[in-house]
PAZAPA-4460 file (N, C-alpha, C; in steps of 0.05 Angstrom, whole numbers, plus 32768, in hexadecimal, padded with zeros to 4 digits):
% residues 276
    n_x    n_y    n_z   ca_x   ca_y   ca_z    c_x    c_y    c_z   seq   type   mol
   82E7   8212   7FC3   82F4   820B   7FDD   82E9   821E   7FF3     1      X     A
   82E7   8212   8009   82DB   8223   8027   82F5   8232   802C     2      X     A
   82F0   8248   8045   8306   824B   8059   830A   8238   8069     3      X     A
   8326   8234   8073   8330   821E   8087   8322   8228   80A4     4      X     A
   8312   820B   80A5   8300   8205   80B9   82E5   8200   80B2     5      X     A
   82DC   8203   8094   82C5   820E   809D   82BD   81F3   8081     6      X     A
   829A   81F5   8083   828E   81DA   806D   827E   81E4   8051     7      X     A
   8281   81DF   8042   8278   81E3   802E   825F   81C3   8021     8      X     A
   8251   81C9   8022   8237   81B7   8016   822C   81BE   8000     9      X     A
   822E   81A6   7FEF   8224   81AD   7FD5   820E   8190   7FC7    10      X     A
   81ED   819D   7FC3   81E3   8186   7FC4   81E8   817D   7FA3    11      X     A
   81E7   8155   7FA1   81F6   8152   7F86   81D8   8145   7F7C    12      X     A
   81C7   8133   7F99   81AE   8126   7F8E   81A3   812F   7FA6    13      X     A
   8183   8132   7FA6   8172   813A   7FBB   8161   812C   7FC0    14      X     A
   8155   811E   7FAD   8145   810B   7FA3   8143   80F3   7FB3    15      X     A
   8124   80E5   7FBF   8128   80CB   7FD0   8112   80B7   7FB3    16      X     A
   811F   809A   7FC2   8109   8087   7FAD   8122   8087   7F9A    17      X     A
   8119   8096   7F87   8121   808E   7F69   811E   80A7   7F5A    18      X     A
   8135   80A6   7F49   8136   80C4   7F38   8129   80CE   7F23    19      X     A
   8122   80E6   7F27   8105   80EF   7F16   8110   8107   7F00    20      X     A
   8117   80F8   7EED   8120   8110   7EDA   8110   811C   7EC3    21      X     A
   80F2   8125   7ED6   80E0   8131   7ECA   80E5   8153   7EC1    22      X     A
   80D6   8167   7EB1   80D4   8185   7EB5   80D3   8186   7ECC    23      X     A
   80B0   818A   7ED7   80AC   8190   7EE7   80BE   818C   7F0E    24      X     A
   80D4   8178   7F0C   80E5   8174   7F29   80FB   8185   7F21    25      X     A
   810B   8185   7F08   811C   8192   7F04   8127   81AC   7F12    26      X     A
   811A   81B4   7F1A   811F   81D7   7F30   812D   81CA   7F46    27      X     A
   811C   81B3   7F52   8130   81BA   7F6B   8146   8193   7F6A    28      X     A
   813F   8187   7F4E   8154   8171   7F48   8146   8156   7F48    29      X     A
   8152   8148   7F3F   813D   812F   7F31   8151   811C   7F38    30      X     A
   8170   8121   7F43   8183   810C   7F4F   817D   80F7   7F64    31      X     A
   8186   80DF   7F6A   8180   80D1   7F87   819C   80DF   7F9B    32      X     A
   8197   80DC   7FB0   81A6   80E2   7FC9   81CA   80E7   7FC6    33      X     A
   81D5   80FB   7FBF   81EF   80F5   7FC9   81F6   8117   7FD1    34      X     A
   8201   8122   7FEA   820E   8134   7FEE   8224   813D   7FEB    35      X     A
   8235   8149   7FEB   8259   8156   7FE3   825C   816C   7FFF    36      X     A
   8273   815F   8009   8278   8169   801F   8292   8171   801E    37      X     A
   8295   8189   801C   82B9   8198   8022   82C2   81A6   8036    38      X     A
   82D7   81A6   803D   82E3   81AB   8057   82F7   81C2   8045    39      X     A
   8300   81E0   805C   8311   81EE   8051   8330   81DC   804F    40      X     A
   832E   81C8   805E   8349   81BC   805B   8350   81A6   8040    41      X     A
   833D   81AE   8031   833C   8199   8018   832C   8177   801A    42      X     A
   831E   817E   802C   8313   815D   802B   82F8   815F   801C    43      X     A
   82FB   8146   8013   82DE   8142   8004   82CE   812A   8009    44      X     A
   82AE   8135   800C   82A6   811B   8020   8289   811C   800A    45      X     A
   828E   8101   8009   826D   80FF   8001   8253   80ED   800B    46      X     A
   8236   80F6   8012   8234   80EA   801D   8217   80D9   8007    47      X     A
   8217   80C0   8008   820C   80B4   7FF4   8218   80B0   7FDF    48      X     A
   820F   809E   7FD1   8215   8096   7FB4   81FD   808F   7FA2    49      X     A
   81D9   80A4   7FA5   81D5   80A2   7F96   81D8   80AB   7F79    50      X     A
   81C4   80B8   7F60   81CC   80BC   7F4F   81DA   80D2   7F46    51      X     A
   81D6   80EB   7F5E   81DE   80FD   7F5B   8203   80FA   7F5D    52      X     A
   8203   80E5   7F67   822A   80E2   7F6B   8242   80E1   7F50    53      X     A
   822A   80DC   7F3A   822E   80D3   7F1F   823F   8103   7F10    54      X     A
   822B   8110   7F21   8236   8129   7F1B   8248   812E   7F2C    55      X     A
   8254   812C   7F49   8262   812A   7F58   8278   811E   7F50    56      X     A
   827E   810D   7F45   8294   8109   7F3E   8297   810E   7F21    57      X     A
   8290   8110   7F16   8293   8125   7EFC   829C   813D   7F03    58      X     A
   8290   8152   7F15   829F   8164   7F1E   82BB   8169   7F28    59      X     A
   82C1   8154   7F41   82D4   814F   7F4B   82F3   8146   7F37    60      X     A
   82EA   813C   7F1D   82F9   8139   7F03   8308   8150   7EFE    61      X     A
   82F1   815F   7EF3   82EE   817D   7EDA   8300   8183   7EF9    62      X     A
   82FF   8189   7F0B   8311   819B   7F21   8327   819B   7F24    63      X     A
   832B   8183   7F26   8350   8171   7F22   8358   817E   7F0A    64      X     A
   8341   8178   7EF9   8357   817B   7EDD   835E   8160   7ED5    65      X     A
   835F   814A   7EE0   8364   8130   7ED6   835F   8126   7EEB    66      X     A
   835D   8108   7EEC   8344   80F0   7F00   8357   80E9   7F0C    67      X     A
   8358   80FD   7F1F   836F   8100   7F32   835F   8109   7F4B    68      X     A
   835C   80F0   7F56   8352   8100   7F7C   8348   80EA   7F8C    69      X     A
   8343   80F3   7FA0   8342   80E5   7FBD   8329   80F0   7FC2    70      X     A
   8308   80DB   7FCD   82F6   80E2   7FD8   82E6   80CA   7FEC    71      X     A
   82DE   80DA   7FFB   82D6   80C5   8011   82B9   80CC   8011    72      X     A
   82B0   80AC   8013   8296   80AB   800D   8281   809C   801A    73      X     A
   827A   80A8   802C   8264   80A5   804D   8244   8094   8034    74      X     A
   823E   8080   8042   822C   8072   803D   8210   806F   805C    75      X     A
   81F1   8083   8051   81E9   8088   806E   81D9   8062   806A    76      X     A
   81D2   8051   8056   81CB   8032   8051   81CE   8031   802E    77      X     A
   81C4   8013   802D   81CA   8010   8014   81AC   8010   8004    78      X     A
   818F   801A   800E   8182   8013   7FF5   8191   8021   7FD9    79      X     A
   8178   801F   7FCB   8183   801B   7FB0   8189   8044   7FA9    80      X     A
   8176   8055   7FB3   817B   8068   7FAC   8194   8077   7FBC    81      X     A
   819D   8069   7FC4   81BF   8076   7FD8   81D9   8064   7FCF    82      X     A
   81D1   8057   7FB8   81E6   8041   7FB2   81E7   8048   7F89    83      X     A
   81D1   8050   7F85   81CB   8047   7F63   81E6   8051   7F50    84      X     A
   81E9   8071   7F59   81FA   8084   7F47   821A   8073   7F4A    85      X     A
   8224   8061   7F66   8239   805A   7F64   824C   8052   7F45    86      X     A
   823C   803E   7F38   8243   802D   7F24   824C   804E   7F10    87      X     A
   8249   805C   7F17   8249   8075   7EFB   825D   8089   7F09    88      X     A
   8268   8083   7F27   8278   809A   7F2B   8295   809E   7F27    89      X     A
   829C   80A8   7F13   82B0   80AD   7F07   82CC   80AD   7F09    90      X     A
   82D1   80B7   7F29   82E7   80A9   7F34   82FB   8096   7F3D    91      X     A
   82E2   8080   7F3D   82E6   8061   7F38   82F4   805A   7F22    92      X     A
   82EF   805E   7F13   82FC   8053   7EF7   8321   8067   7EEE    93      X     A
   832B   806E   7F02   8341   8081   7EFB   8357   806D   7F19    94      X     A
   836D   8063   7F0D   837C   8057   7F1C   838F   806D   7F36    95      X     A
   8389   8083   7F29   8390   809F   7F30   8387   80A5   7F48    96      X     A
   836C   809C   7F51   835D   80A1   7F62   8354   8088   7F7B    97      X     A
   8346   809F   7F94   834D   808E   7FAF   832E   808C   7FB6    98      X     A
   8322   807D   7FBA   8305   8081   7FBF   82F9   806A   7FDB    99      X     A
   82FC   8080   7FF4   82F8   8071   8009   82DC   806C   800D   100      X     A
   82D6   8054   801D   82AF   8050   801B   82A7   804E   803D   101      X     A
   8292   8058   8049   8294   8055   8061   8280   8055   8067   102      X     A
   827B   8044   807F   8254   8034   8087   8257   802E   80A1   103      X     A
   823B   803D   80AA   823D   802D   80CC   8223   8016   80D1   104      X     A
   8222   8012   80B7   8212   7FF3   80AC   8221   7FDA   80A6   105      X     A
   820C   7FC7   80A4   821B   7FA8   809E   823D   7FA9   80A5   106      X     A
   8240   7FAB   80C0   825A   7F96   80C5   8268   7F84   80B7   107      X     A
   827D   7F8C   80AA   8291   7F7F   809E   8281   7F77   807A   108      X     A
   826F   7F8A   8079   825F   7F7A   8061   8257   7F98   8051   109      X     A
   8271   7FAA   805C   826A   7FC8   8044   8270   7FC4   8027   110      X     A
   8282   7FAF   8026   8295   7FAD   800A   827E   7F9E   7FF7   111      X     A
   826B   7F8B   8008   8262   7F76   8000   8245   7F85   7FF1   112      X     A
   823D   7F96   7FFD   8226   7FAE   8003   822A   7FB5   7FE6   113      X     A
   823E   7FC2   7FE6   8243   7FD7   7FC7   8242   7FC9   7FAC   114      X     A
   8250   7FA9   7FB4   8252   7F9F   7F9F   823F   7F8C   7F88   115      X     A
   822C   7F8A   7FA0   8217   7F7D   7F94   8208   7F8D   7F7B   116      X     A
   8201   7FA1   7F7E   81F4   7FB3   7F6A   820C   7FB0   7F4C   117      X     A
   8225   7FA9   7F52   8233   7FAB   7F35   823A   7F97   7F2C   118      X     A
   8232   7F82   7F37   8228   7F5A   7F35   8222   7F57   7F17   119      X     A
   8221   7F41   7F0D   8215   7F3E   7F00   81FB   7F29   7F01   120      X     A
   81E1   7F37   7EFB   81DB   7F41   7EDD   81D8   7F5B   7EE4   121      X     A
   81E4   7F61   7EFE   81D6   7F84   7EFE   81E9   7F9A   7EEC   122      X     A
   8201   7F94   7EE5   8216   7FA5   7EDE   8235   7F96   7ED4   123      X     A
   8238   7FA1   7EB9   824B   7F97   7EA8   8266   7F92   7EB7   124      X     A
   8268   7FA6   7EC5   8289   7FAC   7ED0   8296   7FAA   7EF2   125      X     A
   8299   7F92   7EFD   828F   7F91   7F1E   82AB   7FA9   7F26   126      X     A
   82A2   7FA5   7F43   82A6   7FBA   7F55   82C4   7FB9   7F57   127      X     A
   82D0   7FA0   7F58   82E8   7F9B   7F5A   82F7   7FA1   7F47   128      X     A
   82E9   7FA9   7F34   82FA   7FAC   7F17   8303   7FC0   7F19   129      X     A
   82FC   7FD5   7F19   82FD   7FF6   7F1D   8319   7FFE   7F24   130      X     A
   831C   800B   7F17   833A   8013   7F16   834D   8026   7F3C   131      X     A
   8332   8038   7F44   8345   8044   7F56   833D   8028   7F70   132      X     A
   8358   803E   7F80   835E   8033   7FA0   8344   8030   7FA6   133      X     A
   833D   8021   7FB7   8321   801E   7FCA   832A   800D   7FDD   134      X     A
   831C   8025   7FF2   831E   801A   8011   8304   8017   8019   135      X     A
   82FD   8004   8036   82E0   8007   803D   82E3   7FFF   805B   136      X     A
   82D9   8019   8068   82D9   8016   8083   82BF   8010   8093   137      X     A
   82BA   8000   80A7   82A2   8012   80B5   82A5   8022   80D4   138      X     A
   828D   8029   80C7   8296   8045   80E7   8277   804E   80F5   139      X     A
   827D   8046   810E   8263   8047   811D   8268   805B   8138   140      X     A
   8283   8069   8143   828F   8074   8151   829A   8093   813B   141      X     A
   829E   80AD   8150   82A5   80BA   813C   82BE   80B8   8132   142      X     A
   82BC   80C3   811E   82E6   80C2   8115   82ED   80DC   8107   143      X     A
   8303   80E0   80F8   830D   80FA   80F2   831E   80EC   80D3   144      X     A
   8312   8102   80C1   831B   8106   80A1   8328   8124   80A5   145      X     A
   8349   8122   80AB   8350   813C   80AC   8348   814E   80B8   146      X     A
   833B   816A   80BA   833A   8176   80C9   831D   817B   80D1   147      X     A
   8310   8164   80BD   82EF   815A   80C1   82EB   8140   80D6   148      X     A
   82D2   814B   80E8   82CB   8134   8102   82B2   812A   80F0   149      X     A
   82AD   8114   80F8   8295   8106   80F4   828A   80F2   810B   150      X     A
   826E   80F9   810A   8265   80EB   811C   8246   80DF   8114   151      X     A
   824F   80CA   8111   823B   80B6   8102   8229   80A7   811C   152      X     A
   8202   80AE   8114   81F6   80A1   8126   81E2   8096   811B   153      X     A
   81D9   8083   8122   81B7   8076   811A   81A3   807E   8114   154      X     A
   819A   807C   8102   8181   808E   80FE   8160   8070   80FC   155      X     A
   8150   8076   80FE   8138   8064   80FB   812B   8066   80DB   156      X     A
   8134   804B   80CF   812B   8041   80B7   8131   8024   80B5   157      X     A
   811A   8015   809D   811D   8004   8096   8142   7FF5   8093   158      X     A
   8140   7FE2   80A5   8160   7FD2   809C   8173   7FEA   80A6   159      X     A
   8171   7FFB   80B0   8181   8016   80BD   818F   8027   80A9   160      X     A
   8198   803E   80B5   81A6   8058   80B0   81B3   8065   80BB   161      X     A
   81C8   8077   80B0   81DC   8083   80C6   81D8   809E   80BD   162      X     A
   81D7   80B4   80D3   81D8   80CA   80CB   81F7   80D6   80D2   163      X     A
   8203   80EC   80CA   8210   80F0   80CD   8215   810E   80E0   164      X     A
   8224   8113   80F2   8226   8132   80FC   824A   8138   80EF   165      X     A
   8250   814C   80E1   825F   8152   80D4   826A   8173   80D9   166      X     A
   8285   8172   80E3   828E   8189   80F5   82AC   8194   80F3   167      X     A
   82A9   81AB   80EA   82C5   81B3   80DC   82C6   81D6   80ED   168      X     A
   82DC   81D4   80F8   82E1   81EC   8102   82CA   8209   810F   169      X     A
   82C1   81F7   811D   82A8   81FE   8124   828C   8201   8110   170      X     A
   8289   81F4   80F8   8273   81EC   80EA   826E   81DD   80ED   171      X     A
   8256   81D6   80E8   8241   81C4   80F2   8229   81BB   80E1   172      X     A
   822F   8199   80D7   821E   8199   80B7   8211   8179   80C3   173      X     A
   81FA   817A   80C4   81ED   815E   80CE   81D8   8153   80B8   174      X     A
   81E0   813A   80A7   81D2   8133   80A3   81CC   8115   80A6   175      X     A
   81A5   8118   80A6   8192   8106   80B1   8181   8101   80AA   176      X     A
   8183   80F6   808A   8177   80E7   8071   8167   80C4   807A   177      X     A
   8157   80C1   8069   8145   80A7   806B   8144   80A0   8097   178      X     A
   8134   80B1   809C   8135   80B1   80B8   8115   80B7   80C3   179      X     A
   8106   809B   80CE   80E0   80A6   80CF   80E8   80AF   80F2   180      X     A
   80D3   80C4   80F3   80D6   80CC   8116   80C0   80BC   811D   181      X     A
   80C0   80BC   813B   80B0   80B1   814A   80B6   809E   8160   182      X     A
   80CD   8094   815A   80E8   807C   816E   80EE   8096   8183   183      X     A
   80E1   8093   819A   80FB   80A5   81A9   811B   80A6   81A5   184      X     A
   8123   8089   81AD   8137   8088   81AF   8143   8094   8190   185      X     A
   8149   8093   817A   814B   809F   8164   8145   80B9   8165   186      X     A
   812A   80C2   816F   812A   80E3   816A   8141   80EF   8183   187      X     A
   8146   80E3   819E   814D   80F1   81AA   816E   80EE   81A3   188      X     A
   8174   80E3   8190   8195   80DF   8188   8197   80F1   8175   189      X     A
   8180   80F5   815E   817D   8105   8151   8187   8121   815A   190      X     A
   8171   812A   8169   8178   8141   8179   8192   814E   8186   191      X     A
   819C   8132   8190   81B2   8137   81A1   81D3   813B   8189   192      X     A
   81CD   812E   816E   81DC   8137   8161   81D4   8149   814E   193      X     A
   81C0   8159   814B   81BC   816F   813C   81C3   8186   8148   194      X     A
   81C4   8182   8169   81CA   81A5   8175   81D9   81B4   8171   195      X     A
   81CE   81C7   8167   81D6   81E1   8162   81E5   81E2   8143   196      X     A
   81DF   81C9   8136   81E5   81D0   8119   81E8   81E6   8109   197      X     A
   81FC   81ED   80F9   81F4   8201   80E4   81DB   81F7   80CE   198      X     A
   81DD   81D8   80C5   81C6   81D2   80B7   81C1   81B7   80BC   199      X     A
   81B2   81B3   80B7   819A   8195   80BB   8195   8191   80A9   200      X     A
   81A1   817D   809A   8190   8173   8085   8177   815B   808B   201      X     A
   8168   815C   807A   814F   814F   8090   813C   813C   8082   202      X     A
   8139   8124   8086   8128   8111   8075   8109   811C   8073   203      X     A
   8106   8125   805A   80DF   813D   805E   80D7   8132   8045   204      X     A
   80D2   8110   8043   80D3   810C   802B   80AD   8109   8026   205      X     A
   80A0   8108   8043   8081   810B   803D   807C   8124   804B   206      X     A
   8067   8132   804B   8055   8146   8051   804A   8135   8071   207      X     A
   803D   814A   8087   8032   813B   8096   8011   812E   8094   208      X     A
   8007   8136   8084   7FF2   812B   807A   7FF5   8111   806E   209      X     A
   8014   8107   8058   8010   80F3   804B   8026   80DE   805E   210      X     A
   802D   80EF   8077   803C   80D3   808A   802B   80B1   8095   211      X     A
   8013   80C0   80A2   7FFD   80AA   80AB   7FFD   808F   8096   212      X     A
   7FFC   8095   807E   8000   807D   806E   8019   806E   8065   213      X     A
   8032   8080   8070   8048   807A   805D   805A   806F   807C   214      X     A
   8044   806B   8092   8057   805E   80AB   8066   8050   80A4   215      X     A
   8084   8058   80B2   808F   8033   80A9   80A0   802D   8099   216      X     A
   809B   8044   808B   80B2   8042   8070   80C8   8049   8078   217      X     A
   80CA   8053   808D   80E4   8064   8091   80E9   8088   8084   218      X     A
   80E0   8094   8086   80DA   80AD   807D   80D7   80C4   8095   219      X     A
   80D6   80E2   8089   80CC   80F5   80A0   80C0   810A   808F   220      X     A
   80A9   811A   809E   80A3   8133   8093   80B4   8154   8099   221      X     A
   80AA   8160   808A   80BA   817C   808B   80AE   8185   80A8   222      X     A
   8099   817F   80AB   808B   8183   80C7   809A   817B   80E4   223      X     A
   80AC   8168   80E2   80B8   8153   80F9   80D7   815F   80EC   224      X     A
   80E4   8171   80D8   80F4   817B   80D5   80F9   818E   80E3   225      X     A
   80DF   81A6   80E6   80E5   81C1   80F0   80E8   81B7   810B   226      X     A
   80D4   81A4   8119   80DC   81A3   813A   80F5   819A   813F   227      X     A
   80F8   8196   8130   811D   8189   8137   8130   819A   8133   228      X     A
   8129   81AE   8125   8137   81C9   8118   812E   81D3   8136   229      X     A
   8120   81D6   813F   811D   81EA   8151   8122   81E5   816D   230      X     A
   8119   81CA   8170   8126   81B8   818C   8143   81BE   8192   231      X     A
   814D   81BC   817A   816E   81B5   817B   8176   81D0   8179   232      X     A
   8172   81E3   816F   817A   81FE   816E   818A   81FA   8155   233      X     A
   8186   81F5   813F   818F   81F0   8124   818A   820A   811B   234      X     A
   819D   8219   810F   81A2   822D   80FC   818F   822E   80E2   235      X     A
   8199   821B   80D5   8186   821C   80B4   817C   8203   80B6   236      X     A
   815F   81F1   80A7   8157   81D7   80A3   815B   81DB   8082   237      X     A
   8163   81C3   807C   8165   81BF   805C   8150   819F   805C   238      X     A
   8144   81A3   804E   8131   8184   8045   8130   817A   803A   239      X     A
   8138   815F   8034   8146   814F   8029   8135   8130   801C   240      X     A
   8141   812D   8007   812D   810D   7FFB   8117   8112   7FFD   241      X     A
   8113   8129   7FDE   80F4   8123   7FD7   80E7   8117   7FCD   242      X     A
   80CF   8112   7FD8   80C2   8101   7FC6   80BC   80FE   7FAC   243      X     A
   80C6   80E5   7F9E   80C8   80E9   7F7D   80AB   80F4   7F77   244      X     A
   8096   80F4   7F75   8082   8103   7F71   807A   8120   7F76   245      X     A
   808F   8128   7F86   8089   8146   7F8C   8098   8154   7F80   246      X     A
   8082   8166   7F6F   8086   817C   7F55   809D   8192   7F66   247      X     A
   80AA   81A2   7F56   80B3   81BA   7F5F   80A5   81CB   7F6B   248      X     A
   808B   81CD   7F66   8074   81E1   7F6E   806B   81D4   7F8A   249      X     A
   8068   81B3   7F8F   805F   81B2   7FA1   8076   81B4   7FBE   250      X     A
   8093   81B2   7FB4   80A7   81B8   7FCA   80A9   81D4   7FD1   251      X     A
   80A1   81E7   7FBC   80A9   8202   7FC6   808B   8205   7FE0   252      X     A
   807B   81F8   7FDA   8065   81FF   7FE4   8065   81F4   7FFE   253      X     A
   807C   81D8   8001   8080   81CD   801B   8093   81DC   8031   254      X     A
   80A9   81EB   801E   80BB   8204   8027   80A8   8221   802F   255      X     A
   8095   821F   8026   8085   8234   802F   8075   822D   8053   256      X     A
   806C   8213   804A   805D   820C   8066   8073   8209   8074   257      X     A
   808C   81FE   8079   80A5   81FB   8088   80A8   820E   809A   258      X     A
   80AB   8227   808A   80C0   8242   8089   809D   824C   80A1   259      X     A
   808A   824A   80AB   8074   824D   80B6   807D   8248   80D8   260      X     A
   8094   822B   80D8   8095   821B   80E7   80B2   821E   80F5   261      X     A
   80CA   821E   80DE   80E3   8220   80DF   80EE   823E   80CD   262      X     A
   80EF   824F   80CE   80F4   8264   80BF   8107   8260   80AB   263      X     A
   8121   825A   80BD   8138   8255   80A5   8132   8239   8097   264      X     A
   8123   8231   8088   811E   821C   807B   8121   821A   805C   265      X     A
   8133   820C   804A   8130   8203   8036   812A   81EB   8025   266      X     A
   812D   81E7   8015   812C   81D0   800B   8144   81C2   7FF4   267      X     A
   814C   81B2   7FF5   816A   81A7   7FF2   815E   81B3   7FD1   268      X     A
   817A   81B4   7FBE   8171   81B8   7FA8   8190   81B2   7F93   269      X     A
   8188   81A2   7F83   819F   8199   7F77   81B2   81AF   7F71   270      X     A
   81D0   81AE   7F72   81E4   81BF   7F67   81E6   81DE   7F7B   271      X     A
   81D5   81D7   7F93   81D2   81F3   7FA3   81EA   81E9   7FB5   272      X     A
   81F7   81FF   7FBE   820D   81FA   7FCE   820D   8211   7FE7   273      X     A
   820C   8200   8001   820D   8211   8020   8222   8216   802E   274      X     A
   822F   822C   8030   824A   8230   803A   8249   8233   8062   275      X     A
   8257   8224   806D   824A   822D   808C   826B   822A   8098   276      X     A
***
């Protein structure tokens, strides 16, 4: 638990694409996309539901002491690596439990979004079955989870994305996952909700050498991270959704060129937790 006011981040998947549960990724996590967001006032926020959400609420279990709890759970779209871990997250299945879903995507079609993946033939047990409460809002305006603000904005990718700016008693936690630069209009919203962050989490899922080919996908480099770290007057950059092909050796080596650019620079790393 934080002090009252303040955020606690803890990464659960780091991982973009698809999860790589090789040796060699293992150091810094082989999970798809999901973050854990705590507030000193007891809230718990998560953001994604890829595979890493599958330990996330496993945790959130073992904590209770029994499958007993309430979590709200920010959706930035639905490909498949921000949606996969749902079917496995643990809280679902406990009548005990409250599990809110929230998207500033598909209008009136968030419920519809989640459920498809646990359809059949994709999955034995549909969505509706599931034992806890489920609510599903969307939210394209900011709103307030207790003594946590959120302020959800657009980011530039395929079929879209929402990034989130996330703000607790003067902390300051922005993240801005599956997001390609180059849209003014996007970078300069970007900017305007990263200022003066304590951290940026940051879509650096190619190198700037391997962007030229990968136009389009919706992606960013660690390169188009630090200027934004530095534009905005961002505290620490964390870098986020690596590429399933990139070894542990070749991220520390991307945290090396970063830290050249942006000083306070890391690289997201499964089970690492940032107190701000």
């Amino acid at each position: 638990m934080t002090d009252d006011g303040r955020l606690e981040v803890t990464f659960r998947g780091v991982r973009g694409s698809v999860p790589t549960p090789v040796a060699e990724n293992l150091g810094y996590g082989g999970n798809t996309s999901c973050i854990e967001v705590r507030s000193g006032g007891g809230q718990t926020l998560l953001i994604d539901g890829g595979t890493g959400v599958r330990t996330a609420g496993a945790a959130l279990i073992r904590e209770a002491g029994q499958p007993k709890t309430t979590v709200h759970l920010l959706f930035t779209h639905f490909h498949w690596d921000h949606i996969q871990g749902l079917p496995f997250f643990a809280p679902l299945y406990s009548a005990e439990n409250e599990v809110l879903f929230y998207s500033g995507l598909r209008p009136g079609g968030l419920r519809e979004a989640l459920e498809v993946q646990m359809s059949s033939p994709y999955y034995p047990i549909p969505l509706e079955r599931l034992a806890a409460k489920r609510t599903f809002a969307e939210v394209t305006r900011e709103f307030q989870l207790g003594e946590v603000s959120i302020h959800p904005f657009p980011l530039n990718h395929p079929q879209g994305a929402t990034g989130f700016r996330i703000e607790c008693g003067g902390a300051v936690v922005v993240h801005a996952s599956d997001n390609e630069h180059g849209d003014p209009r996007f970078d300069s919203l970007l900017i305007d909700h990263a200022r003066n962050a304590d951290v940026l989490i940051y879509d650096a899922q190619y190198t700037p050498e391997e962007y030229p080919s990968k136009r389009g996908w919706g992606h960013s480099t660690w390169k188009e991270g630090a200027r934004v770290a530095r534009e905005a007057a961002v505290k620490r950059l964390v870098l986020f959704h690596h590429d399933p092909l990139r070894s542990d050796a070749d991220l520390s080596e991307i945290v090396t060129q970063a830290r050249r650019e942006f000083e306070n620079t890391d690289a997201a790393t499964e089970g690492v937790t940032v107190r701000v």
